[in-house]
C-alpha positions in Angstrom: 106.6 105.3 67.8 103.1 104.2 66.4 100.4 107.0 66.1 98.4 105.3 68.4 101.3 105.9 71.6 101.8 109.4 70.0 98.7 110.3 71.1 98.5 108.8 74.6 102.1 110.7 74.8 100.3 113.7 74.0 97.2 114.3 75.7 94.7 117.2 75.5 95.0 120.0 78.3 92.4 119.4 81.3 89.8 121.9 81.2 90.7 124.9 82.9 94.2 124.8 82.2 94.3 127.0 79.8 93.5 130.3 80.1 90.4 131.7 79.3 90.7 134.3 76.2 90.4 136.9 74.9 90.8 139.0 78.3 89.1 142.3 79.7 90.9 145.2 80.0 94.2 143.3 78.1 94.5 145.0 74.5 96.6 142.4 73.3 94.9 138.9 73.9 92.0 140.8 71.2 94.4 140.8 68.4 96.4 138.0 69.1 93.6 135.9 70.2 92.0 133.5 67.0 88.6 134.2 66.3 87.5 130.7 65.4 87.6 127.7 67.6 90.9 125.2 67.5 90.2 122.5 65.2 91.7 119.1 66.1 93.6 117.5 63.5 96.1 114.4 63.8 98.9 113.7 65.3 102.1 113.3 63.1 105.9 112.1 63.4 106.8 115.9 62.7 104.4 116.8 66.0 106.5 114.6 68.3 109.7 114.0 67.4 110.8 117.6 66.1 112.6 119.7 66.1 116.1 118.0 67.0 119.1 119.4 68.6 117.5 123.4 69.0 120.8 123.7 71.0 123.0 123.7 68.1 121.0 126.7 66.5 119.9 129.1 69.9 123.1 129.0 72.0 122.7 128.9 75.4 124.7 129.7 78.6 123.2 132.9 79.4 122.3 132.3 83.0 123.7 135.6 84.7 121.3 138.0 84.0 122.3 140.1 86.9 125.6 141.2 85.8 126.5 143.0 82.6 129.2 142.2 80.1 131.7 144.8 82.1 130.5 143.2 85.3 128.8 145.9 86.8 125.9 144.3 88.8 122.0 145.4 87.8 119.8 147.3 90.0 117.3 145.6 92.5 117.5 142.7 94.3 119.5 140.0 93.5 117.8 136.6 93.4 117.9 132.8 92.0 115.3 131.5 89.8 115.7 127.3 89.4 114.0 124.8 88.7 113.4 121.6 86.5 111.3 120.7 83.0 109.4 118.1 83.2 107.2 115.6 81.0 103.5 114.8 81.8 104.6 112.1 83.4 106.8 114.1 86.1 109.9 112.4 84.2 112.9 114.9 83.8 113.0 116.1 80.0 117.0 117.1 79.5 118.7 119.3 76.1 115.1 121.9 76.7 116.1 125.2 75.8 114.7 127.3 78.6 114.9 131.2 77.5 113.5 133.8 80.2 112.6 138.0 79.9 111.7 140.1 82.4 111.1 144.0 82.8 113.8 145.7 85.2 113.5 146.3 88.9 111.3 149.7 88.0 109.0 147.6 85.9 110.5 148.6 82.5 111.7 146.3 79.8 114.5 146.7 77.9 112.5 146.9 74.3 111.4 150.0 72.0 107.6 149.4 72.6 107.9 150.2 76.6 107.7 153.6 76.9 106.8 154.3 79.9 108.5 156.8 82.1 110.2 154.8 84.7 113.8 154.4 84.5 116.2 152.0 82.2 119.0 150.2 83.7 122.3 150.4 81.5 123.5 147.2 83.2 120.3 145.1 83.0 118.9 143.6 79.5 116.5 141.2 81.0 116.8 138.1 78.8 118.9 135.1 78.8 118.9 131.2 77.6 120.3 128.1 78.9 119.6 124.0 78.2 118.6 121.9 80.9 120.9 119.3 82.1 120.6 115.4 82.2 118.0 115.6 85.6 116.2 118.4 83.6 117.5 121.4 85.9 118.1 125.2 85.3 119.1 128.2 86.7 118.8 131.7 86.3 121.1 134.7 88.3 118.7 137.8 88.1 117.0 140.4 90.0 113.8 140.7 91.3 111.4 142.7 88.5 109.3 145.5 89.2 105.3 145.9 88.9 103.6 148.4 85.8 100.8 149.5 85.3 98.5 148.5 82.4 97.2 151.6 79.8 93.8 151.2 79.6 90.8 153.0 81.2 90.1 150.6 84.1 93.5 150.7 85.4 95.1 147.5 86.4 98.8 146.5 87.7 101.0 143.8 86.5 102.3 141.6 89.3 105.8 141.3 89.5 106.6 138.4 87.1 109.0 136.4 85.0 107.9 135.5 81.1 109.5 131.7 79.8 110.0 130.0 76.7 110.3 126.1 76.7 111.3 124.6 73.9 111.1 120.6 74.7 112.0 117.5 72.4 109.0 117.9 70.3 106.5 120.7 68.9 104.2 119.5 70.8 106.5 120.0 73.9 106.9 123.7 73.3 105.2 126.1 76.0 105.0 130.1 76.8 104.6 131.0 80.1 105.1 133.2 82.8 106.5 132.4 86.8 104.4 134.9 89.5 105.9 135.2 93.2 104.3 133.9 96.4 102.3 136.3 99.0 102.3 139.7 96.4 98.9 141.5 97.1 98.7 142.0 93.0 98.7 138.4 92.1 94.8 138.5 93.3 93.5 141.6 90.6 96.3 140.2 87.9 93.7 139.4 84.7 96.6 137.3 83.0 97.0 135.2 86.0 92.8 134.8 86.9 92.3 133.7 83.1 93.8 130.2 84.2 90.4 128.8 85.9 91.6 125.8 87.4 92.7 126.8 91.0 95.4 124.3 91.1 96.8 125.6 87.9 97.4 129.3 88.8 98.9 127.8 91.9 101.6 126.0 89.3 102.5 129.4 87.8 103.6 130.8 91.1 107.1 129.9 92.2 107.9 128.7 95.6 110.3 130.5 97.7 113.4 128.3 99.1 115.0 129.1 102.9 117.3 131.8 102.7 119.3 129.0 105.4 119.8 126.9 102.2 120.4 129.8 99.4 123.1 131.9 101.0 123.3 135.5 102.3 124.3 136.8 98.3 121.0 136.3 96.8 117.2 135.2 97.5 116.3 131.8 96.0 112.8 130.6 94.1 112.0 127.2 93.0 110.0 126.6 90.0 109.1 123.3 88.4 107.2 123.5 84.5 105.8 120.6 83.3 105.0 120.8 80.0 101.7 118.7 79.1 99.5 116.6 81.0 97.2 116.6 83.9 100.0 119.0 86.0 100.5 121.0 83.2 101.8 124.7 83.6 99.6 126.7 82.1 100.6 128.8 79.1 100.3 132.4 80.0 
């Protein structure tokens, strides 16, 4: 690969794909958020053809999020999350590593910096991995997770929502983001979600629902696509 194709491979996010940062009344995207501007700087062999065979070092197959290692089932509803990665060029992009956390069904993650008072579930750990397969699918077993409510002094809630990792065939493939669920009333005052300014972006980082006709009567089923780069690119979040 000449640098030349590297970069046509590669191509800068549209404007208002990204969200817009630091963001009001979000603690976090202050500190975390760099206080200079992004400085653009070549593209190398490292950039996009790195790291190789992640599968070999993060091992993957935890897709059933739902149950617990005794079997006991987690609390809340029971749903399927699937979906395929794809390239910029809507091509399938197979061997990702696709890891996905969520908080619980009361809006609580299992981690020692949630405090909150709402309730643990014993059964439910709310993270998982698994590696796409040759048409680029995945598929999560989980349940449904809970909204919170954001400590600051101009109280906001957290939509329901489900955080991602991709890790694609390159560094330059690699994306955070985070999956929202069609029709709830807290997607429209959710500050995470609003920082993405192109209206056809925040529309790619809300899952689709699939016909209960086609899922079964076990479990509810969602569909969602990320594509990693490009002019349909899923947002980071």
């Amino acid at each position: 690969m000449t640098k030349a194709s590297a970069t046509r491979a590669y191509d800068p996010w549209p404007e208002g794909v990204q969200p817009s940062v630091p963001i009001e009344g979000y603690t976090n995207t202050w500190t975390h958020t760099p206080s200079q501007p992004a400085f653009k700087r070549p593209v190398t062999r490292t950039d996009t053809t790195g790291p190789a065979e992640l599968w070999r070092k993060l091992v993957c197959g935890d897709n059933n999020l739902a149950a617990s290692r005794t079997g006991k089932l987690a609390q809340g509803l029971l749903m399927q999350v699937s979906g395929r990665i794809l390239d910029e060029d809507g091509r399938p992009v197979p061997g990702a590593i696709v890891e996905l956390w969520q908080a619980n069904a009361a809006g609580r993650y299992t981690h020692a910096l949630d405090q909150r008072a709402a309730p643990l579930d014993p059964n439910f750990l709310g993270h998982g991995r698994v590696r796409s397969d040759e048409n680029g699918a995945y598929s999560f077993l989980t349940i449904k997770p809970g909204a919170y409510p954001v400590p600051v002094k101009d109280t906001w809630w957290r939509p329901p929502h489900i955080h991602f990792s991709v890790l694609g065939p390159s560094t330059l493939s690699r994306l955070v983001t985070q999956m929202y669920f069609p029709g709830d009333p807290l997607n429209d005052w959710d500050r995470i979600l609003n920082s993405v300014g192109d209206e056809g972006a925040r529309k790619r980082l809300v899952a689709t629902q699939i016909h209960p006709a086609e899922v079964g009567v076990d479990h509810l089923g969602f569909r969602h696509d990320i594509v990693l780069r490009g002019r349909n690119a899923t947002p980071e979040a």
